[in-house]
C-alpha positions in Angstrom: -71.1 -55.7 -7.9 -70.7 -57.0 -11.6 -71.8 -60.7 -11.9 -70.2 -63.5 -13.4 -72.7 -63.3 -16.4 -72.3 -59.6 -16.7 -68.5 -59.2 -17.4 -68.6 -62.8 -19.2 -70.9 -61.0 -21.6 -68.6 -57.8 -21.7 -65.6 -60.2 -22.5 -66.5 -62.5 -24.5 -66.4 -60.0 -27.1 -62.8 -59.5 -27.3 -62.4 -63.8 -28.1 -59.9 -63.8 -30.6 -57.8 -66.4 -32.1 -54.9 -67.8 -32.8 -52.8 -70.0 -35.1 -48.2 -73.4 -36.1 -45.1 -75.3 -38.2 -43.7 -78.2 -37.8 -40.2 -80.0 -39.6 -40.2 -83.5 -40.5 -37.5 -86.3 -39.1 -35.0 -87.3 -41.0 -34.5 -91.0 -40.8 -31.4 -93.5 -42.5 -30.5 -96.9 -41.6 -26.8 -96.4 -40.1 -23.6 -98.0 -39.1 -23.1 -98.0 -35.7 -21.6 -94.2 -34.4 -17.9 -94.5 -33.3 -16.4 -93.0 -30.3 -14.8 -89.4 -30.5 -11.2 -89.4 -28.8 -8.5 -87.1 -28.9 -5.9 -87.8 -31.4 -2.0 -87.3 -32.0 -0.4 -84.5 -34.1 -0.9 -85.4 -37.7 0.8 -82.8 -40.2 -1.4 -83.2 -43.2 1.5 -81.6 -45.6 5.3 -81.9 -43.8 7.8 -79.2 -43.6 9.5 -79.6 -47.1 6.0 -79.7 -48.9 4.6 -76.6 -46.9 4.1 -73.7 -49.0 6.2 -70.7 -48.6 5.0 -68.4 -45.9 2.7 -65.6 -46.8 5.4 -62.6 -46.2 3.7 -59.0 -44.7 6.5 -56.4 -45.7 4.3 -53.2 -44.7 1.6 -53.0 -41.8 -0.5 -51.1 -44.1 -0.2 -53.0 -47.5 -2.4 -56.5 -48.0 -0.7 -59.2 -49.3 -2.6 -61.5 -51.8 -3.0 -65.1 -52.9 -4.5 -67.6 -54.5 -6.1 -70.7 -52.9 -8.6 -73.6 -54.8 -11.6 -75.6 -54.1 -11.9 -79.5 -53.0 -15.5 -80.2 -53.5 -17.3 -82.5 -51.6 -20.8 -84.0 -50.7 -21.8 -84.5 -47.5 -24.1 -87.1 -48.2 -21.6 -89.4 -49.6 -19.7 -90.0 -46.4 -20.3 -93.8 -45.7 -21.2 -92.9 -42.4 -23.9 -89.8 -41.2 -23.6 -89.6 -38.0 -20.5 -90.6 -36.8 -20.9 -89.1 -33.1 -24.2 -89.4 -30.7 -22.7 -90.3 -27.4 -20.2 -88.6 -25.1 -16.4 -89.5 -24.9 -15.9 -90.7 -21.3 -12.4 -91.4 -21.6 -9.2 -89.0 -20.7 -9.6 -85.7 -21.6 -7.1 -83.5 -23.8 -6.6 -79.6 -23.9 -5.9 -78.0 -26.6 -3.3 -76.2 -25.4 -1.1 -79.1 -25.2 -0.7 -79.5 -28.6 0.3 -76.2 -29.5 3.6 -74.4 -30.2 4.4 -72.4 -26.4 2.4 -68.9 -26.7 1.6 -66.3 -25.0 0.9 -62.3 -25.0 1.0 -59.4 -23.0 -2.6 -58.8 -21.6 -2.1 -55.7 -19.8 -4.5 -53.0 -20.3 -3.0 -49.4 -20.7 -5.6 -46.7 -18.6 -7.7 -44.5 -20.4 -10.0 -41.7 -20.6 -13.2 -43.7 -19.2 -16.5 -42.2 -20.6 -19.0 -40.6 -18.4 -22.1 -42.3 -19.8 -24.0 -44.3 -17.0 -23.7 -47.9 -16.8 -27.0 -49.8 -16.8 -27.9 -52.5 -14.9 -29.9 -55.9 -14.9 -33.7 -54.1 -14.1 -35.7 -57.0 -13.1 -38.0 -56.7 -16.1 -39.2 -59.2 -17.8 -38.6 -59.2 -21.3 -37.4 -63.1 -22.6 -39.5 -65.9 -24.0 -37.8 -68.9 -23.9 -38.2 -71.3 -27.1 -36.8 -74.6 -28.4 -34.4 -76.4 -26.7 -32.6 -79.4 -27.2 -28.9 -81.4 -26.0 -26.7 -81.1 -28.7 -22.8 -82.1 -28.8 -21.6 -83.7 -26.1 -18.1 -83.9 -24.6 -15.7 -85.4 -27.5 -12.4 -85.7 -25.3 -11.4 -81.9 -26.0 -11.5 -78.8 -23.2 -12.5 -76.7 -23.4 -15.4 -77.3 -26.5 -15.7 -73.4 -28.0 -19.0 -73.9 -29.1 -20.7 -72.2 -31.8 -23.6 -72.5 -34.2 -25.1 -70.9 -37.2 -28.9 -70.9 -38.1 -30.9 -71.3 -41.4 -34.1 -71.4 -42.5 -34.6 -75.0 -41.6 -30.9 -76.2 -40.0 -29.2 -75.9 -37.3 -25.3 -76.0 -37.4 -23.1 -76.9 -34.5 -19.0 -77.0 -34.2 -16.6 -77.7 -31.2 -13.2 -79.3 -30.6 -12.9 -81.0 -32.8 -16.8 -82.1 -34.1 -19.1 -80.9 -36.7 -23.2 -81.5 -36.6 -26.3 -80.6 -38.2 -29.8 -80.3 -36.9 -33.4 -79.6 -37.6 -35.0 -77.2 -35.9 -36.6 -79.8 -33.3 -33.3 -81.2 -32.6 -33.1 -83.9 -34.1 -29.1 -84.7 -35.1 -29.0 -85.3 -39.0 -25.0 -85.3 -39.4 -22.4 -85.3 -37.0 -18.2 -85.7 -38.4 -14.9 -85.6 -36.6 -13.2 -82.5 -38.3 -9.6 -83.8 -38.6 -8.3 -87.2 -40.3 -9.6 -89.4 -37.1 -13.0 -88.9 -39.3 -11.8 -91.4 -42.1 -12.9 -89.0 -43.8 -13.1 -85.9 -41.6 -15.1 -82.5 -42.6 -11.7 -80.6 -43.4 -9.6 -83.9 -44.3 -10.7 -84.3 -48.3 -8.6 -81.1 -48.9 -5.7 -81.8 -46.4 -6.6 -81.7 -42.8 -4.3 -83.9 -40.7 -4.9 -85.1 -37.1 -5.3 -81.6 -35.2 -8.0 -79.7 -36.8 -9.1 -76.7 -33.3 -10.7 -73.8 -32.6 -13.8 -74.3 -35.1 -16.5 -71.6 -35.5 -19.5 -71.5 -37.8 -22.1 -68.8 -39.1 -24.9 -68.4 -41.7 -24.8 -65.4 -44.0 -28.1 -64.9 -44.3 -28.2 -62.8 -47.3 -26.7 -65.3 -49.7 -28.3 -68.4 -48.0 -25.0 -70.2 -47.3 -23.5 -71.9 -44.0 -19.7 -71.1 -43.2 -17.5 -73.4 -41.4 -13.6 -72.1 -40.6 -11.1 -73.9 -38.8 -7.4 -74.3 -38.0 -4.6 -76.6 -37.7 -1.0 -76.0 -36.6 1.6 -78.8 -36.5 5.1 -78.3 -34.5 6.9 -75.4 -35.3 6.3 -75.8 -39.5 2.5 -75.9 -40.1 -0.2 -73.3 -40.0 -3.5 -73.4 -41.4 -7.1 -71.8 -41.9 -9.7 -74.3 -43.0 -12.4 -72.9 -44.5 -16.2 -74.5 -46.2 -18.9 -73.1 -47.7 -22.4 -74.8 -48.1 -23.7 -74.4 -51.8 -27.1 -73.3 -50.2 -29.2 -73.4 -47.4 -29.1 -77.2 -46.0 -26.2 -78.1 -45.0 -26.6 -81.9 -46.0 -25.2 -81.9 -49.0 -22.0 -80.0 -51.3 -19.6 -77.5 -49.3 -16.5 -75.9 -51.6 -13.7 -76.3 -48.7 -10.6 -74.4 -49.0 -7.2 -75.2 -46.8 -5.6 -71.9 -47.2 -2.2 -71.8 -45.6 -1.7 -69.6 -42.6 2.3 -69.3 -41.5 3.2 -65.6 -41.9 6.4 -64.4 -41.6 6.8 -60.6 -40.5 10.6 -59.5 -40.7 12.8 -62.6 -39.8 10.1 -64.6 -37.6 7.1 -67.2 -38.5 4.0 -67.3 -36.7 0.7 -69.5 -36.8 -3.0 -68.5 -36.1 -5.1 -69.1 -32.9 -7.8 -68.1 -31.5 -9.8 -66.9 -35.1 -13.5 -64.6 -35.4 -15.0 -65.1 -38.8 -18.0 -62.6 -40.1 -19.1 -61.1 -43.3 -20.5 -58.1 -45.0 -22.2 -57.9 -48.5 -18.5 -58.1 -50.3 -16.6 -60.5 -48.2 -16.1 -63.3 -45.3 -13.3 -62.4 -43.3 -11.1 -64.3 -40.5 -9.5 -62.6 -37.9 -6.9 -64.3 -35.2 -3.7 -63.9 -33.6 -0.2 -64.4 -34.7 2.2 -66.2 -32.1 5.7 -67.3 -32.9 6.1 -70.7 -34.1 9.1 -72.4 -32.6 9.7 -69.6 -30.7 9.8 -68.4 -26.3 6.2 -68.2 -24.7 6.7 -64.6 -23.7 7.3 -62.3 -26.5 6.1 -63.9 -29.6 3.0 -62.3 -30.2 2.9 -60.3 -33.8 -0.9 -58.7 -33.5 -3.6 -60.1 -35.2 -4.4 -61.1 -38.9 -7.0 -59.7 -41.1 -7.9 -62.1 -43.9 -10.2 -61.3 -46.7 -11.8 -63.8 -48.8 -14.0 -62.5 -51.9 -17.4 -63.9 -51.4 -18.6 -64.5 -55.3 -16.0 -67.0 -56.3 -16.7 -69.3 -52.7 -20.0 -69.2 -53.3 -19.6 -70.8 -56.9 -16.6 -73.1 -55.8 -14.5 -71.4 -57.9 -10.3 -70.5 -57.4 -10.3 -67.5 -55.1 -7.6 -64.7 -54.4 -7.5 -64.0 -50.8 -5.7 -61.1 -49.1 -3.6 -60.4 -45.5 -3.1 -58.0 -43.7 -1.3 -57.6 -40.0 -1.5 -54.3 -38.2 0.6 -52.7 -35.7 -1.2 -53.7 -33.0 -1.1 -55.4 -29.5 -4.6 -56.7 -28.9 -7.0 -59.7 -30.1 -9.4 -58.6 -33.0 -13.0 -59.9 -33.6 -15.2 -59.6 -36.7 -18.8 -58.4 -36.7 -21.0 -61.3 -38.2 -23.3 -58.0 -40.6 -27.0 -58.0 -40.7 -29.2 -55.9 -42.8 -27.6 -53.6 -45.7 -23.6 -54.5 -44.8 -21.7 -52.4 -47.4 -18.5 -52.9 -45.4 -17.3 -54.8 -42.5 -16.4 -53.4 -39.1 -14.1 -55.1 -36.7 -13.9 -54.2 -32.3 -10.6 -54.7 -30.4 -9.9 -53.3 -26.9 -7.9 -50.6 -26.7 -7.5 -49.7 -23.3 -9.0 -50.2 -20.1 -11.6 -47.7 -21.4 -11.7 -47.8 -25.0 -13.0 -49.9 -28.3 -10.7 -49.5 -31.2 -13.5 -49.7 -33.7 -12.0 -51.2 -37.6 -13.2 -51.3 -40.8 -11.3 -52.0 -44.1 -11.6 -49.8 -47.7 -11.6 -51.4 -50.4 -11.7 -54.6 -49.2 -11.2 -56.3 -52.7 -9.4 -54.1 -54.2 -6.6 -52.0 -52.4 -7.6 -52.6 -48.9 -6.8 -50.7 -46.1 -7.1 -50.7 -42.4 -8.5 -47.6 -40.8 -9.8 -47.2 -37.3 -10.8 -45.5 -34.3 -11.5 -45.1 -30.6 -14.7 -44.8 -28.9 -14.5 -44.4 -25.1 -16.6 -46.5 -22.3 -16.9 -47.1 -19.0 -13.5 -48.6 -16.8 -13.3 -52.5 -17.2 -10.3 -54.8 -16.1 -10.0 -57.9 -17.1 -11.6 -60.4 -14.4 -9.3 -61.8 -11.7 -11.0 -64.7 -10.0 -12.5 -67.9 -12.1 -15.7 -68.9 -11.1 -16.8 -71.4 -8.2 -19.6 -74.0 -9.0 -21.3 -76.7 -6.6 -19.8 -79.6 -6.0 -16.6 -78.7 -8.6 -13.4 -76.9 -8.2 -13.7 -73.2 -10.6 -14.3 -72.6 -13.9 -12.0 -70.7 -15.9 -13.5 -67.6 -17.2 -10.8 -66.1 -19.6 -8.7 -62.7 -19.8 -12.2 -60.1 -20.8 -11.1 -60.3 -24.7 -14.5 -59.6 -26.4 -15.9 -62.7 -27.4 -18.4 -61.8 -30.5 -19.5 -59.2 -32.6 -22.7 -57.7 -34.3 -23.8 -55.4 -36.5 -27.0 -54.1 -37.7 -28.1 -51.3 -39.7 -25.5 -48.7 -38.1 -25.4 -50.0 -34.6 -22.3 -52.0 -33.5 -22.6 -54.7 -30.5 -20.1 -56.5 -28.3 -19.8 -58.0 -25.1 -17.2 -59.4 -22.7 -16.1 -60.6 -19.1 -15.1 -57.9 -16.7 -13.8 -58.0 -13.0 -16.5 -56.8 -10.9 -17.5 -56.5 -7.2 -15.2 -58.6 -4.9 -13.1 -60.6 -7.2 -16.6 -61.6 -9.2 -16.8 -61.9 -13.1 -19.7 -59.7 -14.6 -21.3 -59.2 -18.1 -20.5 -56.0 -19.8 -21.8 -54.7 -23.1 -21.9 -51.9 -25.2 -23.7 -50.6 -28.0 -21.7 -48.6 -30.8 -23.3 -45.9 -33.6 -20.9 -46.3 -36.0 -22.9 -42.8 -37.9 -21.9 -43.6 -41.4 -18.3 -43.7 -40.2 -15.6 -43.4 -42.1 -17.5 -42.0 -44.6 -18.6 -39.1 -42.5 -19.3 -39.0 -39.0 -17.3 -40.6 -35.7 -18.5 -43.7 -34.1 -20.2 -43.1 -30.4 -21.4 -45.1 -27.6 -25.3 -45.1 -27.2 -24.9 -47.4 -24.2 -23.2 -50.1 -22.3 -24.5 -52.4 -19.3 -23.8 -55.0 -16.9 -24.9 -58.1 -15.6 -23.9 -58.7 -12.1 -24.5 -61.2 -9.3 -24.4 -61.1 -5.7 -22.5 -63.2 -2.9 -20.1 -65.6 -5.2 -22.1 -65.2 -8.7 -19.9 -65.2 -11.3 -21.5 -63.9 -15.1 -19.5 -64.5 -17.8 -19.2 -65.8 -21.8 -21.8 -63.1 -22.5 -22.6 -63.5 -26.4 -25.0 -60.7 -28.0 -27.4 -60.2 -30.7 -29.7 -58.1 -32.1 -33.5 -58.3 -34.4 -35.3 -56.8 -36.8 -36.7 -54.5 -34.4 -33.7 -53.3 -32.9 -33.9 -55.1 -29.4 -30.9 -56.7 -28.2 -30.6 -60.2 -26.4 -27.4 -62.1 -24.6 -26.7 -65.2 -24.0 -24.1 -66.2 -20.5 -23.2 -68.3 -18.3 -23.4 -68.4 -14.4 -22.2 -70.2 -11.5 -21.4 -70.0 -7.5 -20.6 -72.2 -4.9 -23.9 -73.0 -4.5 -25.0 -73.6 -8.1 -23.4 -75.8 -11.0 -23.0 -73.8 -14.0 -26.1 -72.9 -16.1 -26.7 -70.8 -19.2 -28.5 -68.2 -18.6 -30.5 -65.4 -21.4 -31.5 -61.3 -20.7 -33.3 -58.5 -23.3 -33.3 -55.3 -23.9 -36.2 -53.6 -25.7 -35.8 -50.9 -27.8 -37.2 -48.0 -26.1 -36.2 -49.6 -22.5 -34.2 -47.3 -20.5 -30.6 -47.3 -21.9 -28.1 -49.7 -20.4 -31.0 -51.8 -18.6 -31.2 -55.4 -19.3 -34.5 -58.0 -18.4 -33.3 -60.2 -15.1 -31.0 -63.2 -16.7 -33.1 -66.2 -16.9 -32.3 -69.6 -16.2 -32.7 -71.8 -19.4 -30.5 -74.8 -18.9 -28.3 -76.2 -15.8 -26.1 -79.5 -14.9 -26.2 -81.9 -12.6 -22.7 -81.9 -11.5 -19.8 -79.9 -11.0 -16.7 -79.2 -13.2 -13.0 -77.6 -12.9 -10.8 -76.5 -15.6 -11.5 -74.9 -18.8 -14.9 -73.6 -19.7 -16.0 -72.2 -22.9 -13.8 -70.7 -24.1 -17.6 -68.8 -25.6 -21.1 -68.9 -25.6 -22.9 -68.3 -29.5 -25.5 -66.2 -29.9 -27.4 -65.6 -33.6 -30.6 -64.7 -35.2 -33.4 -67.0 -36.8 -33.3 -65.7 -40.4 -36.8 -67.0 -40.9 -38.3 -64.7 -38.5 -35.2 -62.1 -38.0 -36.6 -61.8 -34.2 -35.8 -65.5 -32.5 -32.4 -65.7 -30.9 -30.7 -68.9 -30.6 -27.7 -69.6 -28.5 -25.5 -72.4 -28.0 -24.3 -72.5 -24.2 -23.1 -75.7 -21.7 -23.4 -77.0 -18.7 -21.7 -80.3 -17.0 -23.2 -83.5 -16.8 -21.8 -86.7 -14.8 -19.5 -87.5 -17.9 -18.1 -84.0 -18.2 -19.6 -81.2 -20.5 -22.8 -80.9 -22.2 -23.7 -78.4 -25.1 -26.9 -76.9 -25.6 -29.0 -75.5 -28.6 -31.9 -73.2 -27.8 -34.2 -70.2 -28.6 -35.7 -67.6 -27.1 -37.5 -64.1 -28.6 -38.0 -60.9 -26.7 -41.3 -58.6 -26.0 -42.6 -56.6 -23.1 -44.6 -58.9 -20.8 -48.4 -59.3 -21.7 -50.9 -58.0 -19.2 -53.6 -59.8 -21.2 -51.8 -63.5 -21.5 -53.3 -64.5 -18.3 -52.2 -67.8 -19.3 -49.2 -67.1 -20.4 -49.3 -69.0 -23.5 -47.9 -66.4 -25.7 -52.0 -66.2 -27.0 -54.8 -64.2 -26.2 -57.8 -66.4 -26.4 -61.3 -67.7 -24.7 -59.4 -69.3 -22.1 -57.6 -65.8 -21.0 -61.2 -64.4 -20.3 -62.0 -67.6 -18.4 -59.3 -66.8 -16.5 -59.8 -63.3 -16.0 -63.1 -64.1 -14.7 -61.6 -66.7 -11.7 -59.5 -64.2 -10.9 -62.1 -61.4 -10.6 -65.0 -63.4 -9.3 -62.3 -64.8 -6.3 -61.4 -61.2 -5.5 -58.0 -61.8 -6.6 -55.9 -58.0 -6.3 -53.7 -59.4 -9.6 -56.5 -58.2 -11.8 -57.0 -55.1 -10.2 -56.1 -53.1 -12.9 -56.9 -49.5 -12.1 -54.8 -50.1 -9.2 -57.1 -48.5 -6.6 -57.3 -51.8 -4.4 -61.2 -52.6 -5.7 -62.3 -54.7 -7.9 -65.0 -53.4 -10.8 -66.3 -53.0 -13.3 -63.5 -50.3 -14.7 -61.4 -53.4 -14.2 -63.0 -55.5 -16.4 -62.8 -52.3 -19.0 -59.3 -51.8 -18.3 -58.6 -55.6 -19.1 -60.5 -55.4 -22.5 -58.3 -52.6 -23.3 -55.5 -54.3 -22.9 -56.9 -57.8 -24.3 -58.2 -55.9 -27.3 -54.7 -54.1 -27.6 -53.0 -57.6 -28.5 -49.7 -58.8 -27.1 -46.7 -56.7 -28.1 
């Protein structure tokens, strides 16, 4: 029988060590934050100043424009953080205050593909991170959160709030998006009283944060707000842009809801869909907008000519936020019940041009129940639209909502070769996967992401009759079997239960510091309503070694080891012949001496 003494002097050979960072506060003497509340309809131009609407004359042809920059500085609001409590008074949707809308969701049926579906495995695979509260409710449902990460800040938008973070959490600037922020973010260069639907990113090739937003007023007024950070802290000069938004196609007008926003190395582009202003809920629906700013005059502040074009097409469009090389952008819509219609545009500032695809998937309807949670009524969980985009080095990813087993909402995702397409080659699935619960578990907002090293990570939400809703995180590896995701862990949950609108998204982006730490924006609902959340999370294969589990091999890992062994603890049997020896203790120095992955 090895002694204590004999395998602490076989271990103690492998000691290694290990190494930190830390972001300073940010501190100001302040006037006291004011209350967020939802505010009337305030056109910031009128219909006799509006400009003429931008008129599409050919599905195929963009139609260009000019727009110019208001400058402004951050730092010279009067007041920092405006916002750092919730609003606990009545609560506004923003579907009230828009023109009647709607479109026809229904799926046609397709060719489903034959590719197996993975499944949740049980693996472990996430590390959770930093965490912190972020915005909390502001009188708006449902909030749409999103963030974008830099090297050093943290980015937040809802309806209808702005903030910035360090990295620790600590709130540096927080603004009301509309007029009600005397000034708002978007009001210097127009924005009136109903500013919606914000969405943020970093591109993390240029260094810059982008902020995009929209406004409609009545049946007259249609907008796309849109700010650029002059470099990587976002304290401090953004070039904003009000670029008007009504287009007319044929005889009708429509405005812009619902917009994606992502980039490649030419371009930021805005997606969204057209609905009929002033016109019947049931049959105003145009297809969706493709606009196309030129990145090198909004990253000086400079006059820039933007360009629109409108398809022939029934469906909701989102934009892939690029990573790595991004010569062009590429764009995912659903098609059918069993197909991606994957887009990309030539020539974006030039002559651009739609062109696009199908690539074929599994059979997903749209889900069909909303979701229960304790001690609330249901949540709604949406139509299955996809809800974000990402690209990487050839490899497309997108996620969505889809009716599963008995009525309950499930994660599905899918990841797309797009094999130098058009160029050469057709885009092809590699794999797709869901996340589904048991009994009344509902999965749904799933937001996706991918690293450096190719692994992938989601962000979602989840809730039952017998849990409030919680935001929960899952990895795949690359090299894990395809279509397998890690079980979803828990990171955050309320403490009370909700009804209504949810969402209508989770975020999910990469650290550019690192390119391999996640970090997601999700909710849950506190006593006063809804509760944002900012946090992180990287992905490896679990380390044998970690005994402690600190994310560290070290002295202390030994020390355990040796409890472990010494007790005649099985969990270090790791031969796996049911005895513990002394090929044990080499089998753990292997594996100590091998590192964590």
């Amino acid at each position: 029988m090895l002694t204590a003494t004999g395998a602490a002097s076989l271990l103690l050979v492998a000691v290694g060590c290990s190494t930190p960072e830390q972001h300073a506060n940010r501190s100001a003497d302040l006037p006291e934050p004011v209350a967020l509340a939802p505010m009337g309809q305030v056109s910031g131009q009128g219909s006799a100043n509006r400009p003429d609407p931008i008129r599409i004359t050919d599905p195929n042809v963009a139609v260009r424009h000019w727009i110019t920059p208001t400058i402004i500085d951050t730092r010279a609001f009067d007041v920092q953080i405006q916002v750092d409590s919730p609003w606990t008074g009545p609560i506004d949707t923003v579907k009230n205050h828009l023109p009647a809308h709607k479109r026809d969701k229904t799926l046609a049926e397709g060719t489903p593909s034959m590719m197996p579906v993975g499944i949740a495995n049980g693996e472990s695979r996430t590390t959770p991170g930093a965490q912190f509260p972020s915005i909390s409710q502001t009188g708006w449902a449902p909030p749409d959160p999103t963030l974008a990460v830099g090297p050093n800040h943290i980015v937040e938008t809802v309806n209808s709030l702005i903030a910035f973070y360090d990295k620790a959490g600590n709130l540096q600037f927080s603004r009301q998006l509309g007029d009600a922020g005397s000034p708002g973010f978007f009001e210097p260069q127009g924005a009136g009283g109903f500013t919606f639907d914000p969405k943020c990113m970093y591109d993390h090739n240029t260094g810059r944060f982008i902020v995009v937003a929209l406004e409609t007023y009545g049946s007259t007024e249609s907008w796309i707000d849109i700010a650029v950070s002059d470099d990587s802290d976002p304290n401090g000069t953004w070039y904003k842009y009000r670029t008007d938004s009504v287009i007319q196609v044929g005889a009708n007008e429509y405005w812009v809801d619902y917009p994606g926003i992502g980039f490649d190395d030419n371009a930021f582009y805005v997606t969204g869909n057209l609905f009929k202003l002033n016109g019947p809920s049931s049959d105003g629906f145009a297809g969706p907008l493709f606009r196309i700013f030129n990145k090198t005059p909004l990253l000086n502040g400079d006059p820039v000519q933007i360009a629109d074009i409108v398809p022939d097409f029934n469906a909701s469009v989102q934009v892939a936020q690029s990573y790595g090389s991004a010569p062009r952008c590429f764009f995912l819509s659903r098609e059918s019940s069993s197909e991606l219609r994957v887009w990309t545009i030539n020539n974006p500032l030039g002559s651009a041009t739609l062109q696009s695809t199908t690539v074929a998937h599994a059979s997903a309807s749209s889900p069909s129940n909303a979701a229960p949670n304790l001690n609330g009524g249901t949540l709604d969980v949406l139509d299955g639209r996809l809800m974000n985009v990402h690209w990487r080095d050839g490899n497309l990813y997108a996620a969505h909502g889809i009716d599963g087993s008995g009525g309950r909402t499930k994660a599905r995702w899918y990841h797309i070769a797009t094999n130098n397409w058009p160029s050469s080659g057709s885009p092809s699935l590699v794999q797709q996967g869901d996340i589904e619960g048991t009994g009344s578990q509902h999965y749904f907002f799933p937001a996706i992401a991918s690293d450096s090293s190719n692994n992938i990570g989601l962000v979602m939400a989840r809730s039952s009759s017998s849990e409030y809703a919680n935001v929960r995180i899952a990895g795949h590896l690359d090299g894990d079997a395809l279509g397998t995701m890690s079980a979803p862990e828990q990171v955050d949950i309320g403490s009370a239960g909700y009804n209504g609108r949810w969402g209508d998204y989770f975020d999910l982006t990469i650290d550019p510091s690192d390119d391999r730490t996640f970090w997601y924006v999700g909710m849950h609902a506190e006593n006063f309503g809804w509760q944002t959340v900012i946090g992180s999370f990287t992905l490896a294969a679990p380390c044998e070694a970690d005994i402690t589990g600190n994310g560290e091999l070290d002295i202390f890992d030994v020390f355990a080891f040796l409890n472990l062994f010494n007790s005649g603890d099985l969990d270090v049997d790791y031969t796996g012949d049911g005895v513990l020896d002394i090929f044990d203790v080499f089998a753990y120095l292997d594996l100590f001496n091998a590192g964590c992955p």
